[in-house]
N, C-alpha and C positions, 0 to 999 in steps of 0.2 A: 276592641279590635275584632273585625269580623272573619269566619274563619278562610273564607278566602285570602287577605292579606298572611292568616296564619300559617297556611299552607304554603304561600308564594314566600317566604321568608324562610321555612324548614328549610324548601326544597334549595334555597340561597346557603344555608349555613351546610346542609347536607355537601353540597357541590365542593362548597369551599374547601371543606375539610380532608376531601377524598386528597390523594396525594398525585401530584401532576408529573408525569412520566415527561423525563428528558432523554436524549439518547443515549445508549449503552458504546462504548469504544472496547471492543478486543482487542485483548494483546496477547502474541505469543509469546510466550517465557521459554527460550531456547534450553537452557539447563534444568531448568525446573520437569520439562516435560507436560508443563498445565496454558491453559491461557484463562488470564485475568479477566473478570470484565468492570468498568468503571463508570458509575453514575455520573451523565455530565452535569446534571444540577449541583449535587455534592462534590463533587469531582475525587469522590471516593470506590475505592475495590469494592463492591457489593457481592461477588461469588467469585466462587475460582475454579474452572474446571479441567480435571484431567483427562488427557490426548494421549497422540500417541511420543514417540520420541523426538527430542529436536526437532520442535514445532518449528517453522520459519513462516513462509509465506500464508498468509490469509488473506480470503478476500471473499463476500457475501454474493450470494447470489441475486440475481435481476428481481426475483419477485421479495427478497428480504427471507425468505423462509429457514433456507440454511445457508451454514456457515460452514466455508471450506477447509481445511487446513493441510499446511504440507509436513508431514511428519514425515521428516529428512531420513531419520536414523532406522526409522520402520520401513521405507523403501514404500510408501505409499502416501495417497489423498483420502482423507478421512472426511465425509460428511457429514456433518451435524444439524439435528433437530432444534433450530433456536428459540422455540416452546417449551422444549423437555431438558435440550441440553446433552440430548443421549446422539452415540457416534449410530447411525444410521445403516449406514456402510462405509465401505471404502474401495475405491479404485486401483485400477492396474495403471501406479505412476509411471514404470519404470524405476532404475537404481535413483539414488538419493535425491529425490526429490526436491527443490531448492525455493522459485518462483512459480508462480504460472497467471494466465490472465483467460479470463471466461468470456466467451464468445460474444456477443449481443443479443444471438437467439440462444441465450442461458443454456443450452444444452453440449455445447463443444470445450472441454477445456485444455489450454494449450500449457504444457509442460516443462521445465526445463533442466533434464537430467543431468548433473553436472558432471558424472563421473565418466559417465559414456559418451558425452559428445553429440548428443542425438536431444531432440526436442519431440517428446510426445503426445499428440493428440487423444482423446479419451473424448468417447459419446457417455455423457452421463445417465442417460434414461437406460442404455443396455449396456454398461458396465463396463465396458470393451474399447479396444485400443483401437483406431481406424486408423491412424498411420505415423511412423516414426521418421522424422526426419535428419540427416545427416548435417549440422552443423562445427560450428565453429570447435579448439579445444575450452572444455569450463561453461559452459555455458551457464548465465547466470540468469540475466531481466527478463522477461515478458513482458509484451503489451499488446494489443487487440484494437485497433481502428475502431473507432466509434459507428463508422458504415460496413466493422466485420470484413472488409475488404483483404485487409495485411494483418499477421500473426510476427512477431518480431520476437528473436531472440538476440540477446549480447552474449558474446561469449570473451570470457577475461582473459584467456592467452592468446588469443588469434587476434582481441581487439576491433571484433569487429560486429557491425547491427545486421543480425540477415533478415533478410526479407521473404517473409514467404506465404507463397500465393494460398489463401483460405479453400481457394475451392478446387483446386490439386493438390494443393498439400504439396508443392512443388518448392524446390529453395531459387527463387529468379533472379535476384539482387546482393551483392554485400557493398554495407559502407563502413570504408575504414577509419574508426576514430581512435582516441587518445586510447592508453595504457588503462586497462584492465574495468574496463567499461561495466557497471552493474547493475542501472537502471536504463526504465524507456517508460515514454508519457506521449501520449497524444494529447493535443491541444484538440480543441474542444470540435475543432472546423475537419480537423485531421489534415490542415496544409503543413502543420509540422509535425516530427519525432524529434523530442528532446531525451538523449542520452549521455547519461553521466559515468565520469570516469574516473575510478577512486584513487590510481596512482597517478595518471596523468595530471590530477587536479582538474582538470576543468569538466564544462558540461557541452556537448556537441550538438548543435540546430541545425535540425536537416530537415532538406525541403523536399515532402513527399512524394510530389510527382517526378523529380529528377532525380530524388534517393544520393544528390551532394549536399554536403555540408555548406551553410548559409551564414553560417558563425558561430564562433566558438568563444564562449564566457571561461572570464579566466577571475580567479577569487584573491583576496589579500588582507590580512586580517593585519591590523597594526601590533609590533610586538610579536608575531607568531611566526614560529617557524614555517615554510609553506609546503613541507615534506610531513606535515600536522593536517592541512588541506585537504581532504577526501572527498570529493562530492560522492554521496553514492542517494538517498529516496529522495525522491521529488514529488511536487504534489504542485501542480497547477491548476489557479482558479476560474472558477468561471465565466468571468466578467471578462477574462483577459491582460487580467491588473497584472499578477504576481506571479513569479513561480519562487517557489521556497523550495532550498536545496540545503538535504541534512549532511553536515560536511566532517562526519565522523569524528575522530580524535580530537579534531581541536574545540569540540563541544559547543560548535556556533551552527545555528541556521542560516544561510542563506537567503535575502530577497532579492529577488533580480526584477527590474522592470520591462517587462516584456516587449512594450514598446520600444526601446534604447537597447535592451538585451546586457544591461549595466544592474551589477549589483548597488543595493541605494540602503541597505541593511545588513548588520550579522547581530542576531539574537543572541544570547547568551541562554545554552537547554541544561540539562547534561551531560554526563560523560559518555562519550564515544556514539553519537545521535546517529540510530540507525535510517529509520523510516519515520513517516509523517501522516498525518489524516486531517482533511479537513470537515468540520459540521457541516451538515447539509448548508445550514444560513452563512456559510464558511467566514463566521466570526471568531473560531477557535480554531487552533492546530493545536493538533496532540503527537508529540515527540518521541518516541522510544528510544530510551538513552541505556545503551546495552550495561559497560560498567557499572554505572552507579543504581543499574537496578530500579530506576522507573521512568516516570511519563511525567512528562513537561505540558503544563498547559500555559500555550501563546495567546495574548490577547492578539488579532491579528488589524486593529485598529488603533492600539498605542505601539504596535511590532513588539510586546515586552512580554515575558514568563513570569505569568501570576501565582502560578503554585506547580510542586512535585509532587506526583502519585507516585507512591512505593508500590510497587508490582513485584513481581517473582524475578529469579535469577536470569540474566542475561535478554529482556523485553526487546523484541526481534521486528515484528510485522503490527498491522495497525490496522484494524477495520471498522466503519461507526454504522450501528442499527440506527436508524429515523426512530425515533418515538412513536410515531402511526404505527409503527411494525412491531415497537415493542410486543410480548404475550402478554395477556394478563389484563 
């Protein structure tokens, strides 16, 4: 064998052996005070690191670099190094800090303070609050238009989705939906806001240039009580196909076919399903099932739950690094 074949063959076995980076899923661990991260090839916790208090909301930034988190109980947004792993700094959230959703030009992120009533804005490159706005009582979901246009909060006792203008920072719209409302999803076009209502039970379609409701999805699990019913994280696909609504206590995912606006599925996760994530190739959804303390992985092409990742106490929020961005 000559040593060119010799060398074309190392470099074959060299390759093979290296270990092939899949993507990383964070979770927030509300009680724990840490967020988990989990190998999606293994579908194992590979490190775990500590934050600040009652981590909730996470969610990555545009370029994958860092990773945000709302540490509820510390009355701030902590940013982290997702190479090192070290908190960076941290932002002026306001009081308890709950959701938020990042702008599209990665630099504005929008807030939403539950204790105060107010939704605050934060320029991330100078540190600083640029404007507070006067919302709903509770306010809990965030969401951001894909064209940065509308900044949306729900607020859980008033019930209602505001609208507010990105580039006044102005409150222009409310739409009134179901009891005690917690999420907001733009679909991918941004002709809709899908917002879910965790006592009302149902989830509210609204149609964004008239900011009225379009239809309203209602759930029913056979055998279950529907006071069990919660919709509260949604996570809509790309193609159009799906939206999957994690439906709390009664430890079912929802599928709704988007087309029809008809659920056509309820997964079985675990207990008490807060939030959801899809893989980038959105062939997995990853579940955070706050009681039972971990993460459900959905095959999202049999709709079934192939395995549970044990994570930290009370696993709150859901965010997945691309493997291109992995470090290292």
């Amino acid at each position: 064998m000559n040593k060119s074949v010799i060398s074309a063959l190392s470099t074959c076995l060299l390759l093979s052996a290296q270990p092939s980076h899949a993507h990383w899923v964070y979770v927030s661990n509300e009680k724990d005070d840490t967020v988990s991260v989990i190998d999606t090839e293994t579908n194992e916790v590979i490190k775990t690191i500590e934050v600040g208090e009652r981590p909730r909301g996470i969610t990555l930034s545009k370029d994958f670099k860092h990773l945000f988190i709302c540490a509820s109980d510390s009355d701030t947004v902590q940013i982290m190094d997702v190479a090192t792993d070290e908190i960076l700094f941290e932002l002026p959230s306001g009081e308890d800090p709950e959701q938020f959703a990042l702008h599209p030009d990665n630099r504005h992120l929008y807030i939403a303070n539950e204790d105060d009533a107010i939704a605050t804005v934060v320029d991330i490159e100078t540190r600083t609050v640029v404007a507070q706005v006067d919302v709903g009582v509770e306010p809990e979901g965030m969401a951001v238009s894909y064209d940065g246009k509308w900044a949306i909060v729900t607020s859980e006792t008033t019930n209602m989705a505001h609208w507010i203008d990105t580039e006044t920072h102005e409150l222009v719209e409310n739409t009134l939906v179901d009891q005690r409302p917690r999420d907001a999803e733009f679909t991918l076009d941004d002709k809709e806001l899908w917002v879910s209502s965790e006592i009302g039970g149902t989830v509210s379609v609204i149609d964004t240039e008239s900011k009225q409701i379009k239809q309203v999805i209602n759930f029913e699990i056979k055998g279950m009580s529907p006071d069990r019913i919660q919709p509260v994280g949604m996570e809509l696909t790309a193609d159009g196909k799906y939206a999957f609504i994690a439906l709390g206590p009664s430890n079912h995912v929802a599928v709704v076919d988007r087309s029809t606006y008809e659920p056509i599925e309820y997964i079985l996760v675990g207990r008490r399903v807060w939030h959801t994530a899809l893989t980038p190739e959105q062939d997995k959804l990853y579940t955070t099932n706050g009681v039972s303390g971990d993460v459900s992985v959905v095959d999202v092409k049999t709709m079934k739950a192939e395995k549970s990742v044990k994570v930290g106490r009370f696993p709150w929020g859901a965010a997945i690094l691309p493997k291109a961005h992995i470090p290292g």
